[in-house]
N, C-alpha and C positions, 0 to 999 in steps of 0.2 A: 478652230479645228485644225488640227496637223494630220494630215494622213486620213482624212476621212473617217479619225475617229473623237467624237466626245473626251474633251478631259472630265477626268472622275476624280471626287472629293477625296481624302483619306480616310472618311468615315465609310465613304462606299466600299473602298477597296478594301477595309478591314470586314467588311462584313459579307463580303466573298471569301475571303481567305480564313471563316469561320468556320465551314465546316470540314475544310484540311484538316485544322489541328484539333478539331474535336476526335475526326477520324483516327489520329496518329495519338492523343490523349487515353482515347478508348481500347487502342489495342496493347500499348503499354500497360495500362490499366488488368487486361486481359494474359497478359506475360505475368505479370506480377501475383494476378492470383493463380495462377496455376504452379509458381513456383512455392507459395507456400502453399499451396496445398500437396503437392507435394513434402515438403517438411514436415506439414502437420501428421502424413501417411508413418515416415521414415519413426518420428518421433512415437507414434502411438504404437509402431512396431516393436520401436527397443522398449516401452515403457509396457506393454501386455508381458515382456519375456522375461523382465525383474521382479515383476511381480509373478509368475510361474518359480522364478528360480528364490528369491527372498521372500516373500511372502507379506510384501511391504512395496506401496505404488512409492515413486519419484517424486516429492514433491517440485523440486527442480523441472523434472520433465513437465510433470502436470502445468507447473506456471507460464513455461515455453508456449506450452501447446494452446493454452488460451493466450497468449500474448500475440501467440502468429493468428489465429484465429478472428482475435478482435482486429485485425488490421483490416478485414474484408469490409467494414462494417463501413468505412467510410471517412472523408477526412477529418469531422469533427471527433467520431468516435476514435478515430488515430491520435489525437491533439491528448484525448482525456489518460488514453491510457500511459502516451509519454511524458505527462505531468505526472500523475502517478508512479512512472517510475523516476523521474527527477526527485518527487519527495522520498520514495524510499532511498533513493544513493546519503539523503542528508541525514538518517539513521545510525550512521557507523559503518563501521567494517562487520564483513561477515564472520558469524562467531563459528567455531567448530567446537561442539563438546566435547571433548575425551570422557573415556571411561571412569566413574567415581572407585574409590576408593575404599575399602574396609580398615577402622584403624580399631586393631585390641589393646585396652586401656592395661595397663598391670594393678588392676583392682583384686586386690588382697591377694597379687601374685598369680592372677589368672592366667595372663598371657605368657609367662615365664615361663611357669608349669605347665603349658601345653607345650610350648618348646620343648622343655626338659620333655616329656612324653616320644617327643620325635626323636631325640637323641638316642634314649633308652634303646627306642626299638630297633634303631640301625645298628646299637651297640649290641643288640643280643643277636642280630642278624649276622653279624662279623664276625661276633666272639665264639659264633660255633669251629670256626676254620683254625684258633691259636693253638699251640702249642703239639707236639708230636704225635696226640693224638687227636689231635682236631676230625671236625668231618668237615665231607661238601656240601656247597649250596649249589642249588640246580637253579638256574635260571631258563627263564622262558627266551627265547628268541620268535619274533615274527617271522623268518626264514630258515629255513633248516633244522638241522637237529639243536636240541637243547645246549648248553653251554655246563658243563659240572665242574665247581674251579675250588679253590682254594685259598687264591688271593682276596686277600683284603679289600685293599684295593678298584680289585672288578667288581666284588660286591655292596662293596658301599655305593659305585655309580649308577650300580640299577636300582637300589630304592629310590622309591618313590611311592611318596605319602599321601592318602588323599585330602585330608586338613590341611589347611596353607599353612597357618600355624607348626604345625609340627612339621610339616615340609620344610620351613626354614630354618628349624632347629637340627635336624638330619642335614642338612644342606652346610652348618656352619660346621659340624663336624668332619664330615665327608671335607672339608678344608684342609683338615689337617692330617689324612690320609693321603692327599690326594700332595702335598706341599711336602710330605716324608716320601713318597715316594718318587717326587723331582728329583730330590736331593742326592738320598741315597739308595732310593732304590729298592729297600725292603723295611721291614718294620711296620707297613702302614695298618694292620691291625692291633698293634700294641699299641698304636699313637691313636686309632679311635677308642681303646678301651681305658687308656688313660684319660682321653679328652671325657669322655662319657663319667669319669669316676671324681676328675674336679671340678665337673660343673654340678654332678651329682650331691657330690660334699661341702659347695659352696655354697647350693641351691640352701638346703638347712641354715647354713648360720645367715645368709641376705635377706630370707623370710625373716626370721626373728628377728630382723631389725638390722643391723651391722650396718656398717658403712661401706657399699659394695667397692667404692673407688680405693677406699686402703687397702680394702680386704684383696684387692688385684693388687696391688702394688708392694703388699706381700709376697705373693705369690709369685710376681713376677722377680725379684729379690731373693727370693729361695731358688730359684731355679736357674738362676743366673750363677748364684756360689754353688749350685750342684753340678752346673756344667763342670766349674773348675775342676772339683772334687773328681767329677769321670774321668777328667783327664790326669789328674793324678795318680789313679790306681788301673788304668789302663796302659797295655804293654805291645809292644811291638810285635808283630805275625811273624811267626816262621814259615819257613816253607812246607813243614809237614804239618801244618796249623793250617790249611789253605783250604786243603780237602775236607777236613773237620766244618770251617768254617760254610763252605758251599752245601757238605751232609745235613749240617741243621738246617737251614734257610730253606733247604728241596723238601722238606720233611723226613730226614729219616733217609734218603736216598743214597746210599753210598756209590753207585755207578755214576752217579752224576758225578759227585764230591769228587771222584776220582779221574771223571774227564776234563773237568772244569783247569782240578791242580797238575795236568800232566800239559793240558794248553798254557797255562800260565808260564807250565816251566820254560816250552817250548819258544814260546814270544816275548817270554822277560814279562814283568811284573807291569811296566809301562806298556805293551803291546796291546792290540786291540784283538777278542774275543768275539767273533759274533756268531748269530745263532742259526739256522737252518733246519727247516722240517725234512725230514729223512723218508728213501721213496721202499727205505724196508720198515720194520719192527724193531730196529735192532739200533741202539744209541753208539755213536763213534764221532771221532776228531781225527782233524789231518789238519796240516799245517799250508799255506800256499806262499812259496818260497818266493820274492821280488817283489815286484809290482804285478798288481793284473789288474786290468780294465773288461773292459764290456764292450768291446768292439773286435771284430774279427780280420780275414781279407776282405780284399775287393773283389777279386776274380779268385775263381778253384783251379785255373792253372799255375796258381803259385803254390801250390800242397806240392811237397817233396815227399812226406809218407804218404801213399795211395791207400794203405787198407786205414791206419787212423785218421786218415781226411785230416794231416794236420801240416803246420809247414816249421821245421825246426833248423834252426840255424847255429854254431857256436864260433866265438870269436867276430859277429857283428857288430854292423857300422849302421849309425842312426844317422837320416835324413830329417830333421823338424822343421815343418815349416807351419807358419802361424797366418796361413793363407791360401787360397785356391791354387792349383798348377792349372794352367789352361793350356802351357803351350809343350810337348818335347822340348824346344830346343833350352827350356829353363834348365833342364837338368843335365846336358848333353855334357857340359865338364865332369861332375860328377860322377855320372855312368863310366864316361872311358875311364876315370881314372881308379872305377872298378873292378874293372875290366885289368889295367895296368897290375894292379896289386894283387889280384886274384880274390877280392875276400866281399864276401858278402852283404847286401846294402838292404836298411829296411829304411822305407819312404815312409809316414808319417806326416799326414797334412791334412786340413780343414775338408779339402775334396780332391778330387782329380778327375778332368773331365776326360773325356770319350778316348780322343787324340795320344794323348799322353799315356795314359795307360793301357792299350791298344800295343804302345811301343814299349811298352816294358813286358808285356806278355810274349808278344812275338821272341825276344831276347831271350826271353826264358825257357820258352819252348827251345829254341836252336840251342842248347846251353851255351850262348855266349855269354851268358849276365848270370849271377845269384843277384836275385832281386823279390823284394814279398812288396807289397804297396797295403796300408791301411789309412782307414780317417783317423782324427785325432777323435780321443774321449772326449766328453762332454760338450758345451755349448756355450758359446758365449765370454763371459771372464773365465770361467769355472776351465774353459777347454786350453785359454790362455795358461793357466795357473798349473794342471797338469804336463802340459809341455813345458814349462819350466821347470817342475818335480823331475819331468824323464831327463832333462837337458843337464839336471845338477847332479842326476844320479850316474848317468852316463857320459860326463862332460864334455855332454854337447850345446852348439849354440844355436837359441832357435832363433831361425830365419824369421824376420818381420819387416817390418814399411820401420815401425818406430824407433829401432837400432840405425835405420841406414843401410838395412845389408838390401840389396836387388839379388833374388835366385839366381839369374842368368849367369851371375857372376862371382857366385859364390864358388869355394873347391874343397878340397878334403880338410881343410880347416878347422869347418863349420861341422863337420863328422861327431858324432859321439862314441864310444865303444861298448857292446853290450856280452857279459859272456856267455849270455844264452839268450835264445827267445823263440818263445813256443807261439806261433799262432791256430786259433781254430776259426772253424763259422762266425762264431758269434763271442771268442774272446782271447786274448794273449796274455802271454806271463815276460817280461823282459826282467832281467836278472843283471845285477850290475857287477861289474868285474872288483871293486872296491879300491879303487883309485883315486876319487873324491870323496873320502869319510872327512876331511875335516869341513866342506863344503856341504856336504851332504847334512852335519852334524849344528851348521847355523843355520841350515835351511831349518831343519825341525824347532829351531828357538825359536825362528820368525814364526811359524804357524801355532807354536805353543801360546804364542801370546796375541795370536788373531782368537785363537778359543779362548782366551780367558777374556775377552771385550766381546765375543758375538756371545746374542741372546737368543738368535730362534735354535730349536733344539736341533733342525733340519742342518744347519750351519756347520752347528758343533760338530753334529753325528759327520759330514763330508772333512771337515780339515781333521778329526780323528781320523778320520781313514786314509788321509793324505800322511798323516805321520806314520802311521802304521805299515804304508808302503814303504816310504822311504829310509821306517827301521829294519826294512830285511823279511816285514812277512804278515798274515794274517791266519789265527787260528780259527777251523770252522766248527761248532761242537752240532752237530747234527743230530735231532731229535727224533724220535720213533716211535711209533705206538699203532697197536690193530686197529683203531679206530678214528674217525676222525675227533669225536668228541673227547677222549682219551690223549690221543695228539696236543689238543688242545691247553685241557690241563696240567698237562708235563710239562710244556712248553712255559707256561708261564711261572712253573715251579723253576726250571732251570734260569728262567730270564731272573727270577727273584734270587738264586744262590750266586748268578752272573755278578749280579749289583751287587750283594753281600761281599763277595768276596775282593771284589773290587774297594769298596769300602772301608775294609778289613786293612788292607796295604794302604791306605791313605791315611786313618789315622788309628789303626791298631784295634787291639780286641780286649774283652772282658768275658766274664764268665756269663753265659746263657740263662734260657730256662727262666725270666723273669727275676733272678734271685740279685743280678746287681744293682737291679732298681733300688728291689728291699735294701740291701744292703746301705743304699746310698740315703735310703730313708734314717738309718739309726744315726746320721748326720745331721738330721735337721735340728735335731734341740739346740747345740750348736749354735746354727744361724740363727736361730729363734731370738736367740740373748741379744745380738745384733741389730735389730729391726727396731724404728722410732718408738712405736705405741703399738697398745693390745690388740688395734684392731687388726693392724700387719701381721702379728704376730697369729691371729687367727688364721691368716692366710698360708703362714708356715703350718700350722695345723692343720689345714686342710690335701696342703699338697702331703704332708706326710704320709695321713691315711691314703692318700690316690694311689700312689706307689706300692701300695700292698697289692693292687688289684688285679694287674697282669699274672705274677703268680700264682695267684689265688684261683685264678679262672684256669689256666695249666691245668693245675692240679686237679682240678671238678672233671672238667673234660677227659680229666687219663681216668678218671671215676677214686677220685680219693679225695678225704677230706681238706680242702682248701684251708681255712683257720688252722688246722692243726698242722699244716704244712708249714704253714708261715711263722711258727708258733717257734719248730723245731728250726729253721732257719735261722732266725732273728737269735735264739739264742748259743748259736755255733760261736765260736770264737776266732776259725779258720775263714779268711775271705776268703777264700775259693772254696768254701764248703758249700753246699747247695740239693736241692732236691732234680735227681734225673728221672723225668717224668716219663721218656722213653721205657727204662725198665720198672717205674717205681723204686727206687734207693734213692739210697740221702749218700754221697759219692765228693771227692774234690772234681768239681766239674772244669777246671782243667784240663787234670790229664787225659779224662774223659772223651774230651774232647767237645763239649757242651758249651761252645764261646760264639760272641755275637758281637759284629764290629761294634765298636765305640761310636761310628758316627751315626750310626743308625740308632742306637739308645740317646744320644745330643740330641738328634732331628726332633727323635719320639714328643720328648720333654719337650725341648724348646715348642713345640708347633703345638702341642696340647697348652701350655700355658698361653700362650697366644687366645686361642680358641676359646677358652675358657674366661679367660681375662676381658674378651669381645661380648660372651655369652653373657654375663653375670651383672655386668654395667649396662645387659639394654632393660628398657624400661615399657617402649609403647612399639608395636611391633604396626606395619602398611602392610595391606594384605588387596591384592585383583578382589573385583567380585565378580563369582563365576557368572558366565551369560548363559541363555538358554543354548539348546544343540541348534544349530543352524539347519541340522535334519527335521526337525518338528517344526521350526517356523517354514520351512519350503513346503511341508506337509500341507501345514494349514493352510498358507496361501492356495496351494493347487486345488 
């Protein structure tokens, strides 16, 4: 005995310290189910509100929710339910179905034929808008008022088919509207009624058997020598061809035709035209002489005119800097030695904080300083690349880290000269005095040929308009009309005689009105002789007939007989003889004035033979199958 107390065994002393850990077993025990029951609460909440909103319980949740459930149940029942999921983990991976599939077999031409159905009815959809007398199509909009157009174009993107089948056949044509009007820009109803007229004509000879693969490679072999041929008998635009060329494409519109060719005159034939909705009724052009950006002053104490809130300057000296001013004293050489010369300083920089600009105002107020201060345009490279445009135009050097130059120590050096510069609120014009044109003149090569390697069309459209400064100017044709919907319409007519005429100077023109298609039809026998075997040679037959179609439909639409139109054309002996569906005569469409770029009759074809070539060689068409509305399955759950 130590201490007056009995030594006790290890049996004893465990069996004292038995009902501690029973205690401390039981309350953990007690933690643990309140936390999944908890879970189980949280679980059968989200699993009540998916089944209110889908109409479909969780199987996932359901499994959870007896999983955490059976835990209560005790250690052995804990044991059965984790061997049970050990045997399912040795099952596989978990599968996910995807949605099956509908496939139409092309049994005795079934699936074809419903394609061709969906073509058909875009093409008549379309073909109401061709020719001089065409009409509109109204489409629906979910917001606002209705949409009434006349492009092609627009209305090929709003069908939409309820048969998947025929959806994909409208779909593949709607290709080649949609691919002629990247290009060039207008045409894209001629190129669906042509696409529509050889899948149409090819659809016959591939039913009866043909061999679809040659009978495309005909086809495509015709239209390749007919390119040729276009450019053959296609001649170079004059300038009073310009207006002509823009009056057809607007339909018939001569006020366009003749704002179009007075902009063109005014910016050169390479100049860039853009478009603007007008806040009268009344259609006009002005021209904007220099450079102009989107950016204004900094402060409204640098406006020198008080009633036009503007600030004009002439004989200005550019500041560029390609970075923040934070401090006065960066610019304090520059300033005196503006001050020295007398002649007025525009700042240009990424920002100017408080400080600084603060001390150019005060200067200005006392008139001891001509000074205006703005940010530079744009953001990022784009704002880089513009102050190099200003720097080349007005040869000046812009300040950066990556040259070496530090501001603080830069002097009239680094100046540029501007011979005018207009600033407002929210835009300026600088004008260049034309001291660097042979600088000016490789700048525009280098970006000529950033645009011919950039792809998004967002790119293209900023370095055109970068050239377009740096040639001296940009023409605005402004659009008018009483109504919005009205507005609208025009607008996409002008944006289509825009592209036409554009077009027109890149690679020249031909006589309108469908008739050089024909024309170029009475070519094909011709190639015909050409071609391997008969069945190629069907495929020149087919494109032959397709070429009558454009025409054809003209002619229906002005309300005259189609056949008999094409009848009298074909046997004209004059190329430039042709039917002007504007007044009804048979005219040299010529001098008429009845002519339609060249590249836009290449696109037509080329992109229809395409389309057609894709159509005719498919065979078994994958089609979604539709699922119910998710509206009626949440119905019925609820």
């Amino acid at each position: 005995v130590k201490l007056g107390r009995p030594i006790k065994s290890g049996e004893e002393r465990r069996t004292e310290l038995a009902p501690t850990s029973d205690i401390r077993k039981k309350n953990e025990h007690l933690r643990a189910e309140k936390l999944i029951e908890k879970r189980i609460f949280f679980l059968s909440f989200f699993h009540t509100h998916l089944i209110l909103l889908t109409g479909r319980p969780s199987l996932t949740m359901a499994a959870n929710s007896k999983m955490l459930s059976s835990r209560t149940r005790g250690a052995g029942t804990r044991r059965v339910v984790q061997a049970q999921r050990v045997r399912s983990r040795t099952r596989g991976p978990v599968q996910v179905r995807a949605n099956a599939k509908q496939l139409h077999f092309n049994v005795d031409g079934e699936a074809i034929k419903k394609m061709q159905n969906g073509v058909e009815k875009l093409a008549k959809v379309v073909g109401v808008t061709l020719g001089p007398k065409g009409r509109n199509v109204v489409l629906e909009t979910k917001f606002g008022s209705p949409k009434i157009v006349n492009d092609g174009v627009t209305v090929a993107k709003e069908v939409d088919l309820e048969d998947p089948v025929e959806n994909i056949g409208a779909k593949l044509v709607r290709q080649a509207a949609s691919r002629t009007n990247d290009v060039a820009g207008d045409g894209t109803t001629t190129a669906t009624i042509l696409s529509a007229a050889m899948i149409a004509e090819g659809m016959k000879i591939v039913i009866a058997g043909a061999n679809p693969v040659q009978v495309t490679r005909g086809i495509d072999k015709t239209v390749t020598k007919l390119v040729q041929e276009l450019k053959g008998i296609s001649t170079e635009v004059r300038d009073q061809d310009l207006a002509s060329v823009a009056t057809v494409s607007a339909g018939g519109n001569e006020e366009v035709g003749r704002l179009i060719s007075e902009a063109m005159a005014k910016v050169g034939r390479a100049g860039v035209i853009t478009l603007e909705e007008s806040k009268t009724a009344e259609d006009n052009m002005y021209v904007v002489e220099g450079m102009q950006f989107d950016r204004g002053y900094m402060s409204p104490y640098f406006v020198t005119d008080t009633e036009r809130m503007v600030t004009e300057y002439e004989n200005c000296r550019l500041l560029l800097v390609d970075k923040k001013i934070t401090s006065a004293r960066d610019i304090v050489n520059i300033l005196e030695e503006a001050i020295k010369g007398g002649y007025p300083v525009l700042i240009m920089a990424e920002d100017i904080e408080q400080e600084p600009l603060a001390t150019l105002v005060v200067n200005k107020i006392r008139g001891a300083l001509k000074v205006v201060a703005m940010k530079a345009p744009g953001f990022g490279d784009r704002k880089s690349q513009y102050l190099e445009d200003i720097g080349i135009l007005t040869g000046a050097t812009v300040v950066k880290e990556e040259l070496g130059l530090e501001l603080s120590k830069c002097g009239a050096e680094v100046l540029g000269t501007a011979a005018k510069i207009v600033l407002a609120k929210e835009h300026c014009t600088i004008v260049g005095d034309g001291s660097g044109e042979d600088a000016v003149k490789d700048r525009i090569k280098q970006i000529k040929v950033l645009y011919e390697n950039a792809e998004a069309e967002y790119e293209k459209e900023k370095l055109n308009e970068r050239i377009a400064r740096l040639s001296g100017g940009v023409a605005i044709v402004q659009v008018g009309a009483q109504t919005e919907t009205e507005l609208k319409e025009k607008k996409l007519r002008v944006e289509d005689a825009l592209n036409a005429t554009k077009a027109a100077v890149q690679e020249g023109i031909v006589i309108g009105g469908g008739c050089t298609l024909l024309k170029l039809a009475a070519k094909v026998p011709e190639i015909r002789e050409t071609l391997d075997n008969d069945e190629q040679k069907i495929g020149a037959d087919i494109v032959q007939r397709a070429l009558g179609y454009p025409l054809k439909l003209i002619a229906e639409n002005a309300g005259t007989n189609g056949s008999v139109v094409m009848e009298k054309v074909q046997a004209a002996e004059d190329p430039n003889y042709g039917f002007n569906a504007a007044v009804g005569e048979y005219e040299d469409l010529m001098e008429s004035g009845i002519i339609d770029p060249t590249k836009v009759i290449r696109c037509c074809l080329e992109n229809a033979a395409s389309v057609s070539r894709t159509f005719l060689t498919s065979d078994v068409v994958v089609t979604e199958i539709p699922e119910e509305e998710v509206a009626a399955a949440a119905a019925e759950g609820y």
